[in-house]
Each structure stands twice: as structure tokens, then as C-alpha cells.
C-alpha positions in Angstrom: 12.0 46.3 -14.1 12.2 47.3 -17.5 16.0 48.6 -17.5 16.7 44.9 -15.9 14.7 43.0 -19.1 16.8 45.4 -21.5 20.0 44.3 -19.9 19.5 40.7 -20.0 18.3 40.8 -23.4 21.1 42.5 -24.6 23.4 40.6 -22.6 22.2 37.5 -25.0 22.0 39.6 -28.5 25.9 39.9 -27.9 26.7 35.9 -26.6 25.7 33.1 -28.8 24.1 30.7 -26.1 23.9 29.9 -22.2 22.9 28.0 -19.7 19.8 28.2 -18.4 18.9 29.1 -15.3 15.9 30.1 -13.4 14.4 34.0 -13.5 12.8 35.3 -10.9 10.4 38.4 -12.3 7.2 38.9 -14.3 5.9 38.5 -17.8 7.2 41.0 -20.2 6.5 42.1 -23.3 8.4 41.1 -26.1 10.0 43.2 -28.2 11.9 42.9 -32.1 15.7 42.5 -31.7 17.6 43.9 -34.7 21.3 42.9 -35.2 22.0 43.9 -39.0 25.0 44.7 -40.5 26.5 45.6 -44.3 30.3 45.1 -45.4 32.3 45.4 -48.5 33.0 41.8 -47.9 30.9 39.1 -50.7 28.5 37.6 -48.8 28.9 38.5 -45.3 25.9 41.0 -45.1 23.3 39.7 -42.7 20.3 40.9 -40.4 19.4 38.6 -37.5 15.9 39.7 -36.4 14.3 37.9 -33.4 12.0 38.4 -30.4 12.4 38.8 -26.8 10.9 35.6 -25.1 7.8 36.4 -22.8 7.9 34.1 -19.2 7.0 33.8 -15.7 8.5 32.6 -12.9 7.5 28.7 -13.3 9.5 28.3 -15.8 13.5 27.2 -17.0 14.2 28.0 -20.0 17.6 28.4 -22.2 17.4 31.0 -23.8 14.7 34.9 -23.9 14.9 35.5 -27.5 13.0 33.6 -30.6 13.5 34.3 -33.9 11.8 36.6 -35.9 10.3 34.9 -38.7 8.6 35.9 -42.4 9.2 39.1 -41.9 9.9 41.5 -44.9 13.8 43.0 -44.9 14.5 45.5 -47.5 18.7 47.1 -47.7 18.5 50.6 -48.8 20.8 53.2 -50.2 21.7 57.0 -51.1 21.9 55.6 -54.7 18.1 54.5 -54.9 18.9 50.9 -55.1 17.2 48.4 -53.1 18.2 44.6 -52.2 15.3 42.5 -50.7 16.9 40.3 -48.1 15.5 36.4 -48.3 15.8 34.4 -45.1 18.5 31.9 -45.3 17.3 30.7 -42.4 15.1 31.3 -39.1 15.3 34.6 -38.4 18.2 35.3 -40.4 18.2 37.5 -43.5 20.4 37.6 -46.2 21.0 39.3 -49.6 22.2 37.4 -53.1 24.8 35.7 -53.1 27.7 37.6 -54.1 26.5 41.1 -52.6 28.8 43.1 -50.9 28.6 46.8 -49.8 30.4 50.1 -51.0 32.9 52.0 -49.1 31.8 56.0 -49.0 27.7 54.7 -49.6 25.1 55.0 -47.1 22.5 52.4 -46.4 19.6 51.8 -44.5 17.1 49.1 -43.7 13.0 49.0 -44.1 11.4 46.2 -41.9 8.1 45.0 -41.9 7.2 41.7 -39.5 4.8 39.3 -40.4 1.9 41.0 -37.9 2.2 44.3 -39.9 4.6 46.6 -38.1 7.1 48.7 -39.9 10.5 49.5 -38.8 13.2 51.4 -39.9 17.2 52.5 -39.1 18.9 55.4 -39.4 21.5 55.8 -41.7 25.1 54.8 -42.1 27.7 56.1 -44.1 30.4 53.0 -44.7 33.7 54.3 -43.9 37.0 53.1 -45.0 38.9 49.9 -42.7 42.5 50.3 -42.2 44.7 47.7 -43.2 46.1 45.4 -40.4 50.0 45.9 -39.6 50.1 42.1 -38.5 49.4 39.6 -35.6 51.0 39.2 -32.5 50.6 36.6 -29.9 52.3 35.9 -26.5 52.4 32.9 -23.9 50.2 33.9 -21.0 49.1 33.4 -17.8 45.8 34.5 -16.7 43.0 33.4 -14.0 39.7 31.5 -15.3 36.9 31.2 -12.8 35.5 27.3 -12.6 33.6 25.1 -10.6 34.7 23.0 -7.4 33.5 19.7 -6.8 31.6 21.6 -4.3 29.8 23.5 -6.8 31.3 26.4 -5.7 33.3 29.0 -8.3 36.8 29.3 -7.5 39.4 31.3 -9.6 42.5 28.8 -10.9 45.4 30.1 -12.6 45.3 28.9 -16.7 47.9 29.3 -19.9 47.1 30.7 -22.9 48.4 33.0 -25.7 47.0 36.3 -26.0 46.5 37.5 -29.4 47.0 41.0 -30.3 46.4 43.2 -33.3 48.9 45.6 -34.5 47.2 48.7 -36.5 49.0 51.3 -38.5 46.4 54.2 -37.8 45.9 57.4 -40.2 46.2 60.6 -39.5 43.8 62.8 -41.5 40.5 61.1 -39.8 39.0 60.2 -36.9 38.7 55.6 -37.0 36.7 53.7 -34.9 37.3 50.4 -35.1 36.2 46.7 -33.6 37.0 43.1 -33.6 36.2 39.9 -34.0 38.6 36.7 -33.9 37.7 32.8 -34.4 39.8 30.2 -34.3 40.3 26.4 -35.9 42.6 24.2 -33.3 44.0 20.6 -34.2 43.1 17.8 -31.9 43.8 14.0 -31.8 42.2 10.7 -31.1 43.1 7.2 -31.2 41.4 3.9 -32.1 43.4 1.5 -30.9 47.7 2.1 -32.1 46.2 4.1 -34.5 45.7 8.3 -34.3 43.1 9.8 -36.0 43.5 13.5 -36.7 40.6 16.2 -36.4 40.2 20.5 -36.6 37.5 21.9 -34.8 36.2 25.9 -35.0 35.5 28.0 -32.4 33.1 30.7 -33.4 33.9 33.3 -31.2 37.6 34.1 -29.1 37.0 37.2 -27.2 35.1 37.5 -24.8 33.6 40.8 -24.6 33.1 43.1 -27.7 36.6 45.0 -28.5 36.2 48.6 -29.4 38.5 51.6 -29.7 38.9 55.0 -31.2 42.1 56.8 -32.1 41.6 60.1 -30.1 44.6 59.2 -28.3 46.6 56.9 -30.9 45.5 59.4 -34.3 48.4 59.0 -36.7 50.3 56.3 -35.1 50.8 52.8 -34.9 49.4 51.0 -32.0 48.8 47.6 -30.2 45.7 46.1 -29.2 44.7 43.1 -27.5 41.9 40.9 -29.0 41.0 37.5 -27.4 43.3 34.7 -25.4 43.2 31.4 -26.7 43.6 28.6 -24.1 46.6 26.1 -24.3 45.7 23.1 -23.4 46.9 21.0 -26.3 50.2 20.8 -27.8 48.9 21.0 -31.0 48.4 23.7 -33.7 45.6 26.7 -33.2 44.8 29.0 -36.5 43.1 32.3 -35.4 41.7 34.9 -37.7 40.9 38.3 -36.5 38.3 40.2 -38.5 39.2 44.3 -38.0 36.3 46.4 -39.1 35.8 50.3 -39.2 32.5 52.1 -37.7 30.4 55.1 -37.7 31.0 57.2 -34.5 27.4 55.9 -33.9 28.2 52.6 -33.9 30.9 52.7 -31.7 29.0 54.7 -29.4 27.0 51.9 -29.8 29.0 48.9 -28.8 31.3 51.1 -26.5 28.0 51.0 -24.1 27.1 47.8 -24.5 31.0 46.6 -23.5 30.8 48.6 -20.5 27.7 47.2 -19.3 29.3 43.6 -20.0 32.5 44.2 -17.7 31.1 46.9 -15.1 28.2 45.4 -14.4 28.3 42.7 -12.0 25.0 41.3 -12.5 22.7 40.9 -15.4 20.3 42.0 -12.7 22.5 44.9 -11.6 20.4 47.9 -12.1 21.6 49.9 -15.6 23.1 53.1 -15.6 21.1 53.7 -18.5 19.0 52.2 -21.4 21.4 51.7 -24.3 19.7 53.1 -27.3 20.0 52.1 -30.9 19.4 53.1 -34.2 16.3 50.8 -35.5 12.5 52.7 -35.1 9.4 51.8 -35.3 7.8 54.0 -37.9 4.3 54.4 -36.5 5.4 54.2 -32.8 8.5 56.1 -32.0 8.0 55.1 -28.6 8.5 51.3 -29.0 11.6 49.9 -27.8 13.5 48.4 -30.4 16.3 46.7 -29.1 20.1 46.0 -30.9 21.7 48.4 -33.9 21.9 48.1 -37.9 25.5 49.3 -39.0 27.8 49.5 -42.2 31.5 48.6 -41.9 33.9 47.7 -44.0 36.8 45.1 -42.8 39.5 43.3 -43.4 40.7 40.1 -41.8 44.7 38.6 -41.4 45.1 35.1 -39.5 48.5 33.7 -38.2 49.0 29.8 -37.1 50.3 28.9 -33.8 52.3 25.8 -33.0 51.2 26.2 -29.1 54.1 23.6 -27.6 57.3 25.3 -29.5 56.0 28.5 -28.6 55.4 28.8 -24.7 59.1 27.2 -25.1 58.1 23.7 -25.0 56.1 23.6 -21.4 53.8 21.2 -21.2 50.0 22.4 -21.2 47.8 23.4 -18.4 45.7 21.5 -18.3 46.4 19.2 -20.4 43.2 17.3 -22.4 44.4 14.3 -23.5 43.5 12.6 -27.1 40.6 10.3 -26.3 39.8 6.8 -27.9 37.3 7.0 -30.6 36.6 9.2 -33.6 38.1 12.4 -33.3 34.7 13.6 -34.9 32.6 13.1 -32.3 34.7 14.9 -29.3 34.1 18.2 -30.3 31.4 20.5 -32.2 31.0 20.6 -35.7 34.8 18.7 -36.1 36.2 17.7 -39.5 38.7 15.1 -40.5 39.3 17.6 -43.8 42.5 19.4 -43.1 41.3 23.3 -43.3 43.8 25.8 -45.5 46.7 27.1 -43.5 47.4 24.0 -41.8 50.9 22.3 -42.5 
């Protein structure tokens, strides 16, 4: 039972939200969830901290973690220096504006929650990020699973552009690297004859955590595919695609946690095994402390795609229509302020 908790909560320390839907199993413990990381990048060091969610079988609920609030974060490292992490908001810890880390330095972070316990991570050395060779994307057909009007899930075939990451990697070390890639797409509305013009983000384009090494690409330049992006408007979709470089141990890291998110069938699938990370607690090694504090450096490059000219002027599939009304109330967090990058 405990190996089927971990999975599920780490299933949601890698996904942003769900749906809810009923469990069936006991009350469990909770336990601290650590997802911290340090870059060379101004103001993009952060530690989420939050708490597995305790329930029983009466109960729906949307979500198994809380956040972990007033707790003490302190960023440590090999220099002496310390950075007391405020939080920005619930859960979430942050250092001064305008921090960023150090390539080559190693850093650590101290915990202490708001009932006294004291936790700590191991340390990580920084390395260096590669640069980015460029962007690539391609018109693409792939299979999305949706409901029927039965309720049932049935696999329909759906259009895209698969984005890809070309990386010119060096020869005189061993790189790990992973990515991330958002996006900003253009969208219209009308009111009335008149079309109102919106952008809209999207926080989050691949859809399981991207990981590689170079064991078998040292010293050369490869490809790598990122996310797909769906086209289903003829309209304009900016993504940005964040490469960072990690510590053997991270990658270790994620590697398992990406294999448990496309071999496992089930959350409730029994687990090959528990996926350990690098956060202890100081008094009670034998705690389970779930998630992984890292230090990476990255870099990001974004490219603009005009989705109609380039699938060679097909039409989209499917094909969401603008809708009367404000354009800023059709989809999340919109703006009517034309983001940089757009023509």
C-alpha cells in the first residue's frame, strides 16, 4: 500500500492539476513534498514545499497534496553564504529578487516546518548548460485518446506540430540534460462585425518529463523531441523551450520518475520500486521525504509558428472556431496585450 501512495503522490508533484476522482484505500500519513530547485537564471529559484493529503474512502477530492506553510527555507552553499527563502506565496519559497545561482558552486537546502522538524538535501554541484543549436518543428499527425458521447475513451487521430530541440553536445564531459516548453497561442472572438484579438499561455507542453544523457550522442550534435503542440487554430503559437543541465543525480532522478509515468499503466499499478530522492529528515533518516532539490543551470530559445502556412495551408483538425464575446473570457488567464515576439 505504501509503494501505491508514493506513486500517486508523485504522479501529482510532476502534473499541475487533475480531475478528481474517487480513491478507494485507507488513511495515510502525510508526508513533506520537496520540489526545489537553483539556476543561474535572475529570479527563477524556487522551493515548492507541500504535504501529502490524508483521506478515506468517503471522500472526492481534487487533489492529495496541501501546501506546506510557515515553514523555515534556508539556500546554502560551499562558499558559506546563506539566502533565507521568504514565501511568495502558499507553500512556495523564494529568494530576493534578483538572485540567481553560480555555475561550478554547490548548494544545499536546510528546512525546518512550522511543527519543528528539520530537513535537509544533499548537495549539488551546478554544472554548465549547453547552448541550444536551434528549434525545429514539423506538421504532425498523432492519436489523442477522448471521450465518446458514451463516456467511453476512444483514440481519434489529431494534427499538431511537434517541436524539437536541436543540441550541439561537447565532448570533454558527460551532460545530462532536461526540458521544459510553454507556449503563448493567438485566438479570436467577435462581438458582433467586429474581431477582438486575445493570447493565451499554456504552462506546460510536454507531457511527460524529457530527460537524456549523451552516453550515446557525446561530442555530437543531436535531435530531440520536446512537446507537440495541437493545431486547431489557424492562428499564431509562440513556444519557448527551457534546456537545463543536471547532476547525474538528478537525472537519475527524473529518468525514474519518467519511466514510471509511461510504463506504468496505472497510478495503482504496483511500483517497481520506491523512487528515492535527495531531501532527509535530519533526526529521522527513516522518514520518507518525497520529491528532489537540484541545481541547474539553463538556457531557453523560442521560435513563432504561423500554424495555417505551415502544415501547407490545411485546414485545422479540429477546428475551434472564434466565439462571440470577449476574447478574454474564453480561455485562462488571456490578455488583450500583444506579448513580445508576436507580429
Amino acid at each position: 500500500m505504501k509503494k501505491v501512495w508514493y506513486i500517486l503522490v508523485l504522479f501529482l508533484f510532476t502534473l499541475s492539476c487533475i480531475d478528481p476522482f474517487p480513491l478507494q484505500t485507507g488513511n495515510q500519513s502525510d508526508n513533506l513534498v520537496v520540489d526545489g530547485l537553483v539556476t543561474n537564471r535572475a529570479d527563477q529559484s524556487v522551493v515548492r514545499l507541500s504535504r501529502s493529503l490524508s483521506f478515506d474512502n468517503t471522500q472526492l477530492v481534487a487533489g492529495y497534496i496541501v501546501p506546506e506553510r510557515d515553514a523555515t527555507v534556508i539556500l546554502k552553499n560551499d562558499l558559506g553564504e546563506e539566502e533565507i527563502l521568504a514565501e511568495a506565496e502558499p507553500g512556495v519559497y523564494k529568494p530576493l529578487p534578483g538572485f540567481s545561482g553560480t555555475v561550478g558552486t554547490s548548494y544545499s537546502i536546510y528546512i525546518q516546518t512550522s511543527d519543528g522538524k528539520q530537513y535537509q538535501s544533499f548537495t549539488e554541484t551546478m554544472p554548465d548548460v549547453p547552448a541550444i543549436g536551434g528549434l525545429l518543428y514539423e506538421y504532425y499527425s498523432y492519436e489523442e485518446l477522448i471521450k465518446n458521447i458514451s463516456g467511453n475513451w476512444v483514440a481519434e487521430r489529431r494534427f499538431g506540430f511537434r517541436i524539437m530541440v536541436q543540441v550541439d553536445d561537447p565532448d570533454d564531459e558527460r551532460n545530462y540534460y532536461r526540458w521544459k516548453a510553454r507556449g503563448i497561442f493567438e485566438f479570436f472572438s467577435f462581438v458582433g462585425e467586429t474581431f477582438l484579438q486575445c493570447w493565451a499561455p499554456v504552462a506546460r507542453l510536454e507531457s511527460t518529463v524529457q530527460v537524456m544523457d549523451d552516453a550515446y550522442t557525446n561530442g555530437n550534435t543531436f535531435i530531440e523531441a520536446i512537446a507537440v503542440i495541437p493545431y486547431d487554430r489557424p492562428t499564431y503559437y509562440q513556444v519557448t523551450v527551457q534546456q537545463q543541465a543536471l547532476t547525474r543525480e538528478a537525472f537519475e532522478f527524473w529518468s525514474k520518475v519518467k519511466d514510471q509515468q509511461t510504463n506504468t499503466g496505472s497510478i495503482f499499478d504496483p511500483i517497481p520500486s520506491q523512487i528515492k530522492g535527495n531531501i532527509y529528515n535530519i533526526d529521522d533518516p527513516d522518514e520518507i521525504v518525497l520529491g528532489f532539490f537540484g541545481a541547474s543551470s539553463m538556457v531557453e530559445e523560442t521560435v513563432l509558428i504561423n500554424r495555417f502556412p505551415a502544415s501547407g495551408f490545411v485546414s485545422p483538425s479540429p477546428n475551434i472556431l472564434p466565439q462571440e464575446g470577449n476574447c478574454l473570457d474564453h480561455e485562462p488567464n488571456a490578455t488583450n496585450i500583444k506579448p513580445p515576439g508576436f507580429p
